[in-house]
C-alpha positions as CSV (number, residue, x, y, z in Angstrom):
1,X,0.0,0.0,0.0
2,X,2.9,2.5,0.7
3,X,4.5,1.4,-2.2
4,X,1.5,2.0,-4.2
5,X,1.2,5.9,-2.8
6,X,4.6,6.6,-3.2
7,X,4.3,5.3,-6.9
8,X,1.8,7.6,-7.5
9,X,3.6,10.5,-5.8
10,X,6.6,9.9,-8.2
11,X,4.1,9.7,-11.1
12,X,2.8,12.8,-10.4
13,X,5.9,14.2,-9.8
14,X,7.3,13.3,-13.4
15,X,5.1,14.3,-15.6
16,X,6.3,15.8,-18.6
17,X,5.9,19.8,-18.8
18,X,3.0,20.8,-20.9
19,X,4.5,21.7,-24.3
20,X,4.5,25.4,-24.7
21,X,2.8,27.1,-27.6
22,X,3.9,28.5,-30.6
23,X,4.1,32.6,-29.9
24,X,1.4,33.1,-32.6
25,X,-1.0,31.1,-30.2
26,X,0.2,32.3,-26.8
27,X,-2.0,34.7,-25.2
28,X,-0.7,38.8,-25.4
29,X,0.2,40.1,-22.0
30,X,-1.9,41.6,-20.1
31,X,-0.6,45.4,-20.3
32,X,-1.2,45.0,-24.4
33,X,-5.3,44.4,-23.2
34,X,-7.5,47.3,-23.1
35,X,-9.3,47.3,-19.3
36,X,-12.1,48.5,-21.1
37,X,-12.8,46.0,-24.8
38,X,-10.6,43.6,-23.2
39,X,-9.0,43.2,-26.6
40,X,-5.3,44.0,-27.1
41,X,-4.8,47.6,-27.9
42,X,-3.9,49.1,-31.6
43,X,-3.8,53.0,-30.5
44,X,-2.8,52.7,-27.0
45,X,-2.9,56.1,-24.9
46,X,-2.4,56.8,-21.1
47,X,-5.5,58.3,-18.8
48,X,-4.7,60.5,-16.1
49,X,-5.0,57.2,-13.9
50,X,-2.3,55.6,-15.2
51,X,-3.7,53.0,-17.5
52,X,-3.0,52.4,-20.8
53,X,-6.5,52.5,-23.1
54,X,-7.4,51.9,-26.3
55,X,-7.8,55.2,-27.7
56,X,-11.8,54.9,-29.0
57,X,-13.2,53.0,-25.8
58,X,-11.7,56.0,-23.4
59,X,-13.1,58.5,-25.7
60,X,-16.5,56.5,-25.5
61,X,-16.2,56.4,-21.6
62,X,-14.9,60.4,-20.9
63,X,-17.9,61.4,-23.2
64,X,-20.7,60.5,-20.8
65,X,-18.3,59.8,-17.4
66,X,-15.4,61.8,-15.9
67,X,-14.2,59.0,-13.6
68,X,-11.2,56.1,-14.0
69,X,-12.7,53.0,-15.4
70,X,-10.4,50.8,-13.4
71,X,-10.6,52.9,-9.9
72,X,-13.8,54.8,-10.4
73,X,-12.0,58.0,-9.0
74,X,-12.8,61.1,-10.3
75,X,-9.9,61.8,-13.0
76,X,-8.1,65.0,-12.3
77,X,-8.2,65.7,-16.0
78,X,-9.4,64.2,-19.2
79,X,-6.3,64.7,-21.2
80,X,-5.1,61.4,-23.4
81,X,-1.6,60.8,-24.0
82,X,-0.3,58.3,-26.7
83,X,1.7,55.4,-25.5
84,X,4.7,55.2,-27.6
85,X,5.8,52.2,-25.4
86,X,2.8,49.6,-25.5
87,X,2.4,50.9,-29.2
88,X,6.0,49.0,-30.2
């Protein structure tokens, strides 16, 4: 019976790594998602919060709100800056 567990143990132990996937199917990270579409970002620009956006949903949300969409603090101002850096 010990035998039997600690057979199992090892077994579980050496199970080969999952093969990794090819970069076209690995998933983007997470800073290339908008917070917003949840869709990775082709015009990225920084809020006043600190996030990086995609340009069109921001512009959507500051239109009717004036508030960060990931705190839901009032933004101190509205102004969009492009992210050269996410953009690459």
């Amino acid at each position: 019976e010990e035998s039997a567990r600690l057979e199992e143990r090892r077994a579980a132990v050496e199970q080969p790594p999952e093969p990794e996937l090819p970069p076209s199917e690995q998933e983007p990270p997470t800073d290339f998602i908008c917070p917003i579409t949840t869709e990775i970002m082709s015009d990225p620009v920084m809020a006043a919060d600190g996030h990086a956006y995609e340009r069109s949903a921001i512009e959507r949300w500051l239109a009717t709100k004036s508030t960060s969409p990931m705190t839901g603090e009032e933004l101190g101002n509205t102004g969009l800056f492009p992210s050269h850096i996410l953009r690459r």
